[in-house]
N, C-alpha and C positions, 0 to 999 in steps of 0.2 A: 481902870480904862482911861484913855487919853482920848483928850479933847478932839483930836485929827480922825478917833476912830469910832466918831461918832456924827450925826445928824440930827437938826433937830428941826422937826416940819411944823409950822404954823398954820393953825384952820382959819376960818375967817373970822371966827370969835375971837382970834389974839390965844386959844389955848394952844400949849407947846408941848410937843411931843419929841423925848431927846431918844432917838434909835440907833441901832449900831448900824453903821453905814454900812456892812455890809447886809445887811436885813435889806434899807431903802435901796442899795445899786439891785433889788427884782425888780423895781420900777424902770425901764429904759428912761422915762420922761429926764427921773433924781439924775438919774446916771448922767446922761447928757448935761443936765444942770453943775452938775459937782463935777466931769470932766472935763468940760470944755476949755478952750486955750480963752486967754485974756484974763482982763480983771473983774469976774463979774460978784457981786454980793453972795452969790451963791459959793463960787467957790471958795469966795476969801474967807466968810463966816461960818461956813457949814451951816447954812440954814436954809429954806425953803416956805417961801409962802404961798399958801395956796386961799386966796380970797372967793375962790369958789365955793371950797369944799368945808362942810359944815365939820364941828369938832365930833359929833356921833362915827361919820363916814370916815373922818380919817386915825379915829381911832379902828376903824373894823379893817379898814386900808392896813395899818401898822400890823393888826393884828394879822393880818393875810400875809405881810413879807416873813415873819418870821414863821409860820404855818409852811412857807412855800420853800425853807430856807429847812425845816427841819424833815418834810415831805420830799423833796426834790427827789430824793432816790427810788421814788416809784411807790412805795407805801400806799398802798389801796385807804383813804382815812378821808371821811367828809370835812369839807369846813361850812361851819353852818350860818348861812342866813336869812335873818332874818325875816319876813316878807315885807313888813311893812320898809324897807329901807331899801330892798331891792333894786328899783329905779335907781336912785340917788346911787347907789355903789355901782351899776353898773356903770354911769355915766363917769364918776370920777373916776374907774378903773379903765375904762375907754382911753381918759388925755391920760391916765400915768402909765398907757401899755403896758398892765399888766394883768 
């Protein structure tokens, strides 16, 4: 796999999660980030930080792009969470619209 075709999103801990960038463009937020015209950090380095969002939450975030990436075709199939995280993930999935 090559470096362009990947992403790699930082929680607020500083831990790094390297995803396939087609996993992170289910997020419009990434998407926006990684395509947008000019020179921003984001799109030069492939990378995303998000100071918000704790390392639990954006690992279940990761986990939901590629659940949403292998679901899309309609598959009736839960993804489970958690309760006690609940809040927290709705709210990060709120700003990465998805």
């Amino acid at each position: 796999m090559r470096k362009e075709d990947t992403v790699k999103l930082i929680s607020s801990e500083g831990f790094e999660f390297v995803i396939d960038k087609e996993a992170a463009m289910v997020s419009q937020t990434i998407r926006n980030m990684l395509t947008s015209p000019g020179s921003f950090a984001e799109t030069q380095h492939g990378e995303v930080r998000f100071p918000e969002i704790s390392t639990t939450i954006l690992e279940k975030i990761c986990k939901y792009f590629y659940w949403s990436l292998q679901y899309a075709s309609g598959k009736e199939t839960d993804f489970h969470i958690e309760p006690e995280i609940s809040l927290e993930l709705m709210m990060a999935a709120n700003y990465l619209h998805t």
